[in-house]
SEDONU-642229 format. One line per 2 residues: number of its first residue (from 0); their letters; for each residue z, x, y of C-alpha. Coordinates in Angstrom, 1 decimal, always signed. Layout:
N
NUM) A) Z X Y ~ ...
//
This chain:
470
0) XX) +0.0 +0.0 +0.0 ~ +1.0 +2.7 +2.3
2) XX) -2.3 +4.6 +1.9 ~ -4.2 +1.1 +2.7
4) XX) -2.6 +0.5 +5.7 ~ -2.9 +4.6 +7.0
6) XX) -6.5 +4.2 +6.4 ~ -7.0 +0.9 +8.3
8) XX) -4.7 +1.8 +10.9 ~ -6.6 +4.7 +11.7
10) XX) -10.0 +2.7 +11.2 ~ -8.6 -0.1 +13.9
12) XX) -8.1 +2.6 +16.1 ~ -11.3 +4.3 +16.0
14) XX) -12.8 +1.2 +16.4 ~ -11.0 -0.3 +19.3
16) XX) -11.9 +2.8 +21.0 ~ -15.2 +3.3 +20.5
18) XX) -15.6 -0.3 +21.8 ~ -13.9 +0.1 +24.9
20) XX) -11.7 -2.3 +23.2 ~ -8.4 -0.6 +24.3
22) XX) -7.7 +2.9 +26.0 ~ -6.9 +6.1 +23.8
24) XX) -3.3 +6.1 +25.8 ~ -2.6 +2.5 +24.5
26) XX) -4.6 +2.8 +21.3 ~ -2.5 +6.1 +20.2
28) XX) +0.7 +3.8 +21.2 ~ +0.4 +0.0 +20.1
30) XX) -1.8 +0.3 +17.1 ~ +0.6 +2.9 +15.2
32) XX) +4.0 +1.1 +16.6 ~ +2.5 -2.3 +15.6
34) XX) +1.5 -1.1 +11.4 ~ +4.8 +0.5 +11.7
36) XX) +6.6 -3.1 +12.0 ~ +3.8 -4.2 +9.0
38) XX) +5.0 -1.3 +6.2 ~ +8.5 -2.9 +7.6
40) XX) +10.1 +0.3 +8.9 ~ +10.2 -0.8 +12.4
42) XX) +13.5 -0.5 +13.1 ~ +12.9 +3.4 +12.8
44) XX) +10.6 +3.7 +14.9 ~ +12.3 +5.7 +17.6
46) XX) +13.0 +8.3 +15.4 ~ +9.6 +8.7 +14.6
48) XX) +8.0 +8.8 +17.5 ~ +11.4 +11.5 +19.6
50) XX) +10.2 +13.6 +16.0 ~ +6.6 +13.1 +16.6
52) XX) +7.4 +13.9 +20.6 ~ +9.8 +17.2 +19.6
54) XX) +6.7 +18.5 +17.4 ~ +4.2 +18.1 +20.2
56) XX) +6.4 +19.0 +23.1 ~ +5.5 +22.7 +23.1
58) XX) +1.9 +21.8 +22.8 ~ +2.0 +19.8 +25.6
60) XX) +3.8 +22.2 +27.7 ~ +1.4 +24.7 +26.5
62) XX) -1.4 +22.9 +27.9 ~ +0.2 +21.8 +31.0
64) XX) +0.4 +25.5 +32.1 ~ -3.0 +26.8 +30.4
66) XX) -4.3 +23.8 +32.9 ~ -2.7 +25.3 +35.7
68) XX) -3.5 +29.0 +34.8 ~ -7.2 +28.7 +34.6
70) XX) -7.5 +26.9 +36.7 ~ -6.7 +28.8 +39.3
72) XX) -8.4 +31.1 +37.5 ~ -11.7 +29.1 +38.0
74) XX) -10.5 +28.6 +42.0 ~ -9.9 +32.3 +42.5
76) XX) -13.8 +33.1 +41.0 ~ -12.7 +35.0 +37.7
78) XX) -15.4 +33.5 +35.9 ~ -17.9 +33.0 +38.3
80) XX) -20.2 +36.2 +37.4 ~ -20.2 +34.8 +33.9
82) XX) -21.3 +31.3 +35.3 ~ -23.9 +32.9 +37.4
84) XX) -25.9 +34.4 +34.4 ~ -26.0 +31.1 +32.8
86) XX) -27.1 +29.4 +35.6 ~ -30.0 +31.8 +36.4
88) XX) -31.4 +31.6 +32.8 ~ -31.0 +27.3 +33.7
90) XX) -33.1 +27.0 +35.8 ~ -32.4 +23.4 +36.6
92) XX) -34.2 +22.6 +33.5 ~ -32.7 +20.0 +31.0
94) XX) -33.2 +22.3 +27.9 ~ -32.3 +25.4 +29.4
96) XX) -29.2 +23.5 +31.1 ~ -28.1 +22.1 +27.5
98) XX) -28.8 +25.6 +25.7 ~ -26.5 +26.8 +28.6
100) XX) -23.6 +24.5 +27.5 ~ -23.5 +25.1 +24.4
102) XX) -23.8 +29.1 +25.3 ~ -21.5 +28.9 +27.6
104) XX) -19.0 +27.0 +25.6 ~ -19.6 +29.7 +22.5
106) XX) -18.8 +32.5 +24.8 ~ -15.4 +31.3 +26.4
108) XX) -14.2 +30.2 +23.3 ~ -13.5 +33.7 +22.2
110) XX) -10.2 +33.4 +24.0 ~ -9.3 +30.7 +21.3
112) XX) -8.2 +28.3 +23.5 ~ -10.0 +24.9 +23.5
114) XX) -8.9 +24.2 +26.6 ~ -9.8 +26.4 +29.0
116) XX) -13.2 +26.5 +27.2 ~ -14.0 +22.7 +28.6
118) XX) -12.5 +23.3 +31.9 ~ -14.6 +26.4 +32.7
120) XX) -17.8 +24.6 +31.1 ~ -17.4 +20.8 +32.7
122) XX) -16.8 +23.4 +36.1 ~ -19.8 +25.3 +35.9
124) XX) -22.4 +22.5 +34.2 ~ -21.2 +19.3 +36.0
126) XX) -22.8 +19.5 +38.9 ~ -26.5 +20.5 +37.3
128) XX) -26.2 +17.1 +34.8 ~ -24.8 +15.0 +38.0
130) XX) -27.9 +15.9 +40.3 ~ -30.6 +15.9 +37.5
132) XX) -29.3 +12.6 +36.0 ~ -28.7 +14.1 +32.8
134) XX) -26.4 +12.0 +29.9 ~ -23.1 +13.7 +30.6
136) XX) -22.3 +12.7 +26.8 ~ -24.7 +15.6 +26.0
138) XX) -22.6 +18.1 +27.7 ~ -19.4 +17.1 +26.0
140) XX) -21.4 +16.9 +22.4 ~ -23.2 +20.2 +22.6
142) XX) -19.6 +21.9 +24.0 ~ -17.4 +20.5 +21.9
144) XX) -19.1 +21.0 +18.8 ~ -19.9 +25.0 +19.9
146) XX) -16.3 +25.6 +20.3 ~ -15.6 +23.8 +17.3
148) XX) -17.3 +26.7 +15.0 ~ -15.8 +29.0 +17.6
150) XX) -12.5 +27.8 +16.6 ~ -12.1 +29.1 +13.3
152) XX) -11.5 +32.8 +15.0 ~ -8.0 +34.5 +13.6
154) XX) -6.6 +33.7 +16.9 ~ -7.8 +30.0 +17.0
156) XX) -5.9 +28.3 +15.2 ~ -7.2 +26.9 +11.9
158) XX) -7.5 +30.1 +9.8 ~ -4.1 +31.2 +10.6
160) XX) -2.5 +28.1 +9.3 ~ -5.3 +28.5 +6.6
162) XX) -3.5 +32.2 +6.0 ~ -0.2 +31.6 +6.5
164) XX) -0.3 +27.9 +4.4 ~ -1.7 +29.9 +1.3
166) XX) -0.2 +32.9 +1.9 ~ -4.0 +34.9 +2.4
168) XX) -4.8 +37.7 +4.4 ~ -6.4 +35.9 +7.9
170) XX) -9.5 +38.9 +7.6 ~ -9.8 +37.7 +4.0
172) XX) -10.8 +34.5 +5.4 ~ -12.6 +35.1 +8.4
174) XX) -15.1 +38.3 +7.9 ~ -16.7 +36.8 +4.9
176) XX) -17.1 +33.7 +6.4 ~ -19.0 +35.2 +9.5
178) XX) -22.4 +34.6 +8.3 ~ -21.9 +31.1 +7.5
180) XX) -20.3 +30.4 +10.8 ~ -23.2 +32.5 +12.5
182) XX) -25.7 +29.4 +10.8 ~ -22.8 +26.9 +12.2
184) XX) -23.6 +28.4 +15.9 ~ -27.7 +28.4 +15.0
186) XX) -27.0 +24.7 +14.2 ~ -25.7 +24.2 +17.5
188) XX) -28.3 +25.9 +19.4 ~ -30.7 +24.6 +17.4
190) XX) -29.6 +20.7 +18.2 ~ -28.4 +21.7 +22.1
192) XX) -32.6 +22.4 +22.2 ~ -33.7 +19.4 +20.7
194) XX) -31.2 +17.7 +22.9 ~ -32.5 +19.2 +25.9
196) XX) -36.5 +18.7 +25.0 ~ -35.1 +15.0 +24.5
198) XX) -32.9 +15.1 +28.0 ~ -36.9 +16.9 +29.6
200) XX) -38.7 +13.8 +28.2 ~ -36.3 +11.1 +29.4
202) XX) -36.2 +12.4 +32.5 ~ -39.9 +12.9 +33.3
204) XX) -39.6 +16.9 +34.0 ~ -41.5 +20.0 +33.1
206) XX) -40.7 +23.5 +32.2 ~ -40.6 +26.1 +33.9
208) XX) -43.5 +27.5 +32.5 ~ -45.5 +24.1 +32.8
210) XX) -44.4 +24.0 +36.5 ~ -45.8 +27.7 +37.1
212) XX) -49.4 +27.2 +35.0 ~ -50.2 +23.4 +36.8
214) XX) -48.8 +24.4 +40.0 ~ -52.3 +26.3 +41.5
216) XX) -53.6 +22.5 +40.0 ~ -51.3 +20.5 +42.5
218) XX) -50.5 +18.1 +39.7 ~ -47.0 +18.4 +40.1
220) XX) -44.4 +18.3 +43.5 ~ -41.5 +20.6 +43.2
222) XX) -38.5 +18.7 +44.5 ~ -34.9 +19.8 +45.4
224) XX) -33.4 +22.5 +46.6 ~ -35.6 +25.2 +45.6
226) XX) -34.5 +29.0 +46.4 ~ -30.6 +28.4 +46.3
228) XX) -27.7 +30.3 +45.6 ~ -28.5 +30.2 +42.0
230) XX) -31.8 +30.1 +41.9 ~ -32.2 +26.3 +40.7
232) XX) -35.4 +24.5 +41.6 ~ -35.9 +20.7 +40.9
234) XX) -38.7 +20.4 +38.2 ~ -39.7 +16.9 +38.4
236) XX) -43.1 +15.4 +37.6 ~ -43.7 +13.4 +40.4
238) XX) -47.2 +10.8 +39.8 ~ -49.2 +8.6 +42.1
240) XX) -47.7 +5.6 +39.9 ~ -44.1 +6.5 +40.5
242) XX) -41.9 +9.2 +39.7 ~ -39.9 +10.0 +37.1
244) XX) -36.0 +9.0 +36.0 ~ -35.0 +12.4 +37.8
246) XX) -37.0 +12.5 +41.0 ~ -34.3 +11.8 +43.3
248) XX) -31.8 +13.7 +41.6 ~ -31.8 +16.7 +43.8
250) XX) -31.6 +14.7 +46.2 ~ -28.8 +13.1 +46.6
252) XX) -25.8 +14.2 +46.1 ~ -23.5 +12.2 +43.5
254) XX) -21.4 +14.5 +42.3 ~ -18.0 +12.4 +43.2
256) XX) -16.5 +15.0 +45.2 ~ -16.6 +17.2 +42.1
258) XX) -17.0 +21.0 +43.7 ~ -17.7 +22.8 +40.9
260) XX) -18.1 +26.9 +41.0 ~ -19.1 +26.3 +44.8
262) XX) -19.8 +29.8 +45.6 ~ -18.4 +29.3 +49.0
264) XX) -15.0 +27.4 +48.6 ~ -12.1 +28.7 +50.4
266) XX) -9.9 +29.4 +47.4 ~ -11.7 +32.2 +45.9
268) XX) -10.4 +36.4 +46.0 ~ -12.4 +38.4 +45.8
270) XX) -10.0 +41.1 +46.6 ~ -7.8 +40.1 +44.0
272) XX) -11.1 +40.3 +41.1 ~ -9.6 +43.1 +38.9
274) XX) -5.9 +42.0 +39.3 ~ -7.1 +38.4 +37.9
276) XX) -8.8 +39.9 +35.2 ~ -6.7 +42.3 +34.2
278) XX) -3.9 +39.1 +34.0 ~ -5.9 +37.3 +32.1
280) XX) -6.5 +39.8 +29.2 ~ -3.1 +40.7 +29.3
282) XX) -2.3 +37.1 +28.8 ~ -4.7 +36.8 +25.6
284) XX) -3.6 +39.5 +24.1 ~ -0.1 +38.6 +24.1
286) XX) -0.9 +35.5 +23.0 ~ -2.8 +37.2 +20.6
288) XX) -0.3 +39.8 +19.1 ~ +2.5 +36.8 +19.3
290) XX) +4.6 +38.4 +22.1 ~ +6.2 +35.6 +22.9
292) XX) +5.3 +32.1 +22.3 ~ +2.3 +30.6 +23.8
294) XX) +3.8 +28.1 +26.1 ~ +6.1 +30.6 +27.3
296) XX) +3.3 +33.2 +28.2 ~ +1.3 +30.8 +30.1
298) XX) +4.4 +29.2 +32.1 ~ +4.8 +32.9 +33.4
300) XX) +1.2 +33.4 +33.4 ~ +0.6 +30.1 +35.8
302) XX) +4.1 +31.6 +38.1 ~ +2.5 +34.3 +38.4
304) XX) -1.0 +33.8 +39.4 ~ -0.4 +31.4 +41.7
306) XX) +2.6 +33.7 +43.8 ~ -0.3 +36.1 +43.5
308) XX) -2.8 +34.5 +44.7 ~ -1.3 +32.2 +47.0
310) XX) +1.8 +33.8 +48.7 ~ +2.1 +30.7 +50.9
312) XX) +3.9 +28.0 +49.7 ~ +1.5 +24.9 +51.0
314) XX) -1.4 +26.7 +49.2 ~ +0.3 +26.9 +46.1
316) XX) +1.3 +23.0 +46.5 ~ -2.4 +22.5 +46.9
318) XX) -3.3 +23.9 +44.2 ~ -1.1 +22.2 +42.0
320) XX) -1.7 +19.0 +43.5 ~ -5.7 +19.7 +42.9
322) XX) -4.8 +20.0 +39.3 ~ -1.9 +17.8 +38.5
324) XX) -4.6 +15.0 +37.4 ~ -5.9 +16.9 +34.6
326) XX) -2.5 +18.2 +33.5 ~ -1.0 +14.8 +33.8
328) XX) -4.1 +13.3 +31.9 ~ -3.8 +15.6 +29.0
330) XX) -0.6 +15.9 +28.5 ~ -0.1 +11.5 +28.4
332) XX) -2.2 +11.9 +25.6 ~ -0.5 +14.3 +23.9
334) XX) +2.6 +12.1 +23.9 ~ +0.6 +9.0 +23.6
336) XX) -0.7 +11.4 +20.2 ~ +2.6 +12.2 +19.3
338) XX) +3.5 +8.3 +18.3 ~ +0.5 +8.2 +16.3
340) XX) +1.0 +11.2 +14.1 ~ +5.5 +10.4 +14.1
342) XX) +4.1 +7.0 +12.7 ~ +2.0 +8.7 +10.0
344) XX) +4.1 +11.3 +8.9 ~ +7.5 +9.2 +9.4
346) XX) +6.4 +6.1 +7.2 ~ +4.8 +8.5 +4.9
348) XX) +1.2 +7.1 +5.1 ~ -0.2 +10.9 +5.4
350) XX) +1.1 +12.0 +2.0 ~ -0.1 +8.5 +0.5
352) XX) -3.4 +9.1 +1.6 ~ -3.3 +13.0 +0.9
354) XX) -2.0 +12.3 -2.6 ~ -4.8 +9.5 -3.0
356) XX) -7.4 +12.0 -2.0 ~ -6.5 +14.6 -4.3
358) XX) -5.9 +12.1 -7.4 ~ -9.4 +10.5 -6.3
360) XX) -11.3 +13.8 -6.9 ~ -12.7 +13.9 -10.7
362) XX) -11.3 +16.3 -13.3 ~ -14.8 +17.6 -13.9
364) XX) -15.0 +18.5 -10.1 ~ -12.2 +21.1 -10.7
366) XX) -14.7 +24.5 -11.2 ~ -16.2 +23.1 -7.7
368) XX) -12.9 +22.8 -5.7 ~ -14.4 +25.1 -3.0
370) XX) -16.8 +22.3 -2.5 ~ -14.5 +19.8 -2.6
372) XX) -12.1 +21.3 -0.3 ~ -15.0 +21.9 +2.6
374) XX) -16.2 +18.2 +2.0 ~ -12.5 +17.0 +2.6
376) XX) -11.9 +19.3 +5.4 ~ -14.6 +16.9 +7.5
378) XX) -12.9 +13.4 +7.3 ~ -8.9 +15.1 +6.7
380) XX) -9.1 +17.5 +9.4 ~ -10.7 +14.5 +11.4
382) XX) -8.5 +12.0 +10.7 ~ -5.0 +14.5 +10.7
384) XX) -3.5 +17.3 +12.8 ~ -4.2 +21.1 +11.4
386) XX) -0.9 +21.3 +10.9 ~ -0.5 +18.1 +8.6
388) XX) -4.0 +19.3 +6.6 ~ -3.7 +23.3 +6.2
390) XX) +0.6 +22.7 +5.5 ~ +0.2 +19.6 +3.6
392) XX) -3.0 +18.9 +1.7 ~ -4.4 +22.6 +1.7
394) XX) -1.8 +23.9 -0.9 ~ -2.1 +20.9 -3.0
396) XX) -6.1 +21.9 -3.1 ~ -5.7 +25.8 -3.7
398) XX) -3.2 +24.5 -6.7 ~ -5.8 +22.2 -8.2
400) XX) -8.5 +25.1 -7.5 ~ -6.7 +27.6 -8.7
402) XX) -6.0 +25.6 -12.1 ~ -10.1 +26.2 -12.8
404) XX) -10.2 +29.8 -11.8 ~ -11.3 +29.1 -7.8
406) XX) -8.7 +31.9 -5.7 ~ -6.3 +30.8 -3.0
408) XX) -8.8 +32.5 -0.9 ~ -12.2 +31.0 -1.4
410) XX) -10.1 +27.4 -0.9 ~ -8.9 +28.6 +2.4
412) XX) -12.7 +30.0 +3.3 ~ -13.6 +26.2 +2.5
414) XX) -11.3 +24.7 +4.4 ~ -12.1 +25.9 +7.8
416) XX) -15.6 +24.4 +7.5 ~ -15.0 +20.8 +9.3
418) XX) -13.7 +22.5 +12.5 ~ -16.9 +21.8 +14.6
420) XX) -15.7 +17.6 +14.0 ~ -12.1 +18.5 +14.1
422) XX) -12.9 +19.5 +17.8 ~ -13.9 +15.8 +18.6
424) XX) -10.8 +14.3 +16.9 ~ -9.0 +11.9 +18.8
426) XX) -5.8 +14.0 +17.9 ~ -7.2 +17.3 +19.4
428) XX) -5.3 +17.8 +23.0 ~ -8.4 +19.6 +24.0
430) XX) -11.0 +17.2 +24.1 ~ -9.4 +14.7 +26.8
432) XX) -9.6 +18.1 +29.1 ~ -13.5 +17.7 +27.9
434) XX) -13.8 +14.1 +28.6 ~ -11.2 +13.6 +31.6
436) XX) -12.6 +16.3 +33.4 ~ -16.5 +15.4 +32.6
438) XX) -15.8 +11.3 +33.7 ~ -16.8 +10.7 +30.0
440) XX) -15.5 +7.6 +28.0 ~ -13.7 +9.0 +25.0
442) XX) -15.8 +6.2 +22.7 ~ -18.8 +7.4 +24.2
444) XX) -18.2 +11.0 +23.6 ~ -17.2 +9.9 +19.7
446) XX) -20.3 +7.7 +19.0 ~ -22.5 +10.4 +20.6
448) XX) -20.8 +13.5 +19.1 ~ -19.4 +12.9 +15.6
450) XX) -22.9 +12.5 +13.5 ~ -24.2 +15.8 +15.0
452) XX) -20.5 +17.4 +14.7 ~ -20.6 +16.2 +10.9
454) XX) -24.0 +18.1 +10.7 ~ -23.4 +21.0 +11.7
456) XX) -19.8 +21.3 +9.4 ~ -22.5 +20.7 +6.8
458) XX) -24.6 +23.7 +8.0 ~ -21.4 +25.8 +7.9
460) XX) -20.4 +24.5 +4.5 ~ -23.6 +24.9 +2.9
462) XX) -24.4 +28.2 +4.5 ~ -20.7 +29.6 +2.6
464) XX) -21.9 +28.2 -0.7 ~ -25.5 +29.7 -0.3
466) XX) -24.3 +33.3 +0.4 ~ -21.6 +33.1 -2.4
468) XX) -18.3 +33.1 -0.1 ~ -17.6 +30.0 -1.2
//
């Protein structure tokens, strides 16, 4: 019974969600203390969600500082030269814009935090999709699912539960697996192009190159901008019969007061270049080598860029202020999250449906646990926390697996294959930075994202069995 109601109270939710039916703050809240009254445990309810509260609290108070951190980190211009490069190779045009996402995303994500990955993206992309027109649900898609493959690094997360959970070497689990996550991040660039050429066609514009070879022919009108500080240039087909969905886009400006990297905003320092960087690898790599804890390091971190770089105490107010509705956004649904998982660990629907799983898989599939565990790692990792998957259900796996001769290690290989979808999971703190700060619908971003996010876990999965890791 317990495993029945888990799996329809987590259906209900998804699906009130992706309707618009109910927000993810009040769906994370209602619909878990409302099944908790069905199994009749109701009356315990507080205690599940303070437990489910204690557990996340660090998390939360992690994120509300990484907020603040980089971002002041993007207001003071740390990341700008890195921005810059991406937008030159843009262009302004759709497919180079979406194949920028999704390299951008890859190449902040080596800092292992989800995080600051979406705000640095949303910061430096949002404007080019707001004045072109472009499907904003792109964006999200293409960056979450990048820093979802990006996300099984040693330092991000999954393989170190993965490690520690089955008592592995981390290196054991991530080198080999490094040309199956390379196909992962081919998967993604390979859909953020098809994305784009479908973003080119909906919006009536050319390529670069098409622009350059017609333009001697006058069948085409540059529009925009044109010869900016980055270099973008408006590459609308414009027709005697009308123009195109983008013509205008340039334009007008609808960016909703959303700056972006402008190059010219008063809170960047310039001066202050090295010291910010030098902070800011100092920070990872405490965080990396385990210093201190993670919350703790960014709490000083955040204190200490913003005496740094703003000595005054209004400008450090303003800064706050300028990010408090992104920390405040976040961290709600972190809480809001925390009710939802106290309800499904506290009433014991997780282990139900863990145990179910496990009992559900054949005797005969027991050679091809390696398999099984990467196929299960989609919907579980999905549908749970990392913690409640690699601590709960992962051992259970490498025991079955290791009863027909498959090692602790190729299991835990396995099991770090669904990360590109875990990214999107409603229960992933990270992703309502995404969507919050990219004015996205959370159902939007799931309808759009999860079928290419399942794909591309595929790609990885199937890549690790092809070259023997797996």
């Amino acid at each position: 019974m317990l495993t029945i109601l888990g799996f329809v109270m987590i259906a209900t939710f998804l699906v009130l969600i992706m309707m618009k039916k109910m927000s993810p703050i009040a769906a994370l809240v209602l619909i878990p203390a409302l099944f908790c009254v069905f199994v009749g445990k109701g009356a315990h309810l507080g205690d599940y969600v303070l437990e489910g509260v204690g557990n996340l609290a660090p998390t939360a108070a992690m994120l509300m500082f990484a907020i603040v951190y980089f971002g002041v980190m993007i207001d003071v211009g740390l990341f700008d030269p890195i921005v810059r490069a991406i937008l030159r190779f843009c262009k302004a045009d759709p497919l180079r814009i979406v194949v920028g996402t999704a390299l951008l995303a890859a190449i902040v994500s080596l800092d292992g935090d989800g995080s600051t990955t979406f705000m640095i993206t949303v910061s430096a992309m949002y404007p080019l999709y707001k004045r072109l027109k472009m499907s904003l649900v792109v964006m999200t898609g293409v960056a979450a699912t990048a820093n979802g493959v990006m996300n099984t690094l040693p330092w991000g997360g999954p393989t170190a539960r993965a490690a520690t959970a089955l008592k592995v070497d981390a290196a054991d689990i991530f080198v080999p697996m490094i040309p199956a996550l390379a196909m992962g991040l081919v998967a993604v660039f390979l859909l953020s192009y098809a994305l784009g050429l479908r973003e080119r066609k909906r919006l009536g514009m050319l390529s670069l190159d098409e622009v350059l070879e017609t333009e001697a022919e006058s069948e085409t009108v540059l529009v925009g901008a044109g010869g900016g500080t980055d270099g973008r240039t408006s590459l609308t087909k414009k027709t005697t019969g009308g123009a195109g969905a983008g013509t205008d886009a340039d334009a007008t400006d609808e960016d909703d007061g959303f700056k972006g990297l402008d190059p010219d905003r008063a809170t960047l320092r310039p001066k202050l270049y090295w010291f910010n960087a030098g902070l800011t690898v100092l920070l990872l790599t405490a965080m990396i080598m385990e210093w201190l804890p993670i919350p703790v390091l960014f709490l000083l971190g955040a204190a200490l860029a913003l005496t740094v770089n703003f000595p005054h105490m209004p400008d450090q107010k303003a800064r706050i202020a300028a990010h408090a509705e992104n920390v405040l956004n976040v961290t709600g649904m972190v809480f809001a999250a925390a009710v939802f998982t106290g309800v499904l660990q506290g009433t014991g629907m997780v282990d139900h449906m863990a145990k179910w799983l496990v009992d559900a898989i054949p005797s005969g599939m027991g050679p091809q646990m390696g398999l099984v565990t990467g196929l299960l790692s989609l919907p579980l990792t999905y549908f749970m926390s990392n913690d409640g998957f690699y601590f709960g259900v992962l051992p259970v796996l490498a025991e079955a697996g290791q009863a027909h001769g498959v090692s602790a290690v190729e299991i835990a290989r396995a099991s770090i294959a669904g990360q590109a979808l875990h990214m999107s999971s409603p229960l992933v703190p990270a992703v309502y930075v995404l969507v919050g700060m990219a004015k996205v619908e959370f159902g939007d971003h799931t309808k759009f994202t999860v079928k290419w996010a399942v794909l591309t876990s595929l790609v990885v999965l199937a890549s690790g069995i092809l070259f023997g890791i797996i």
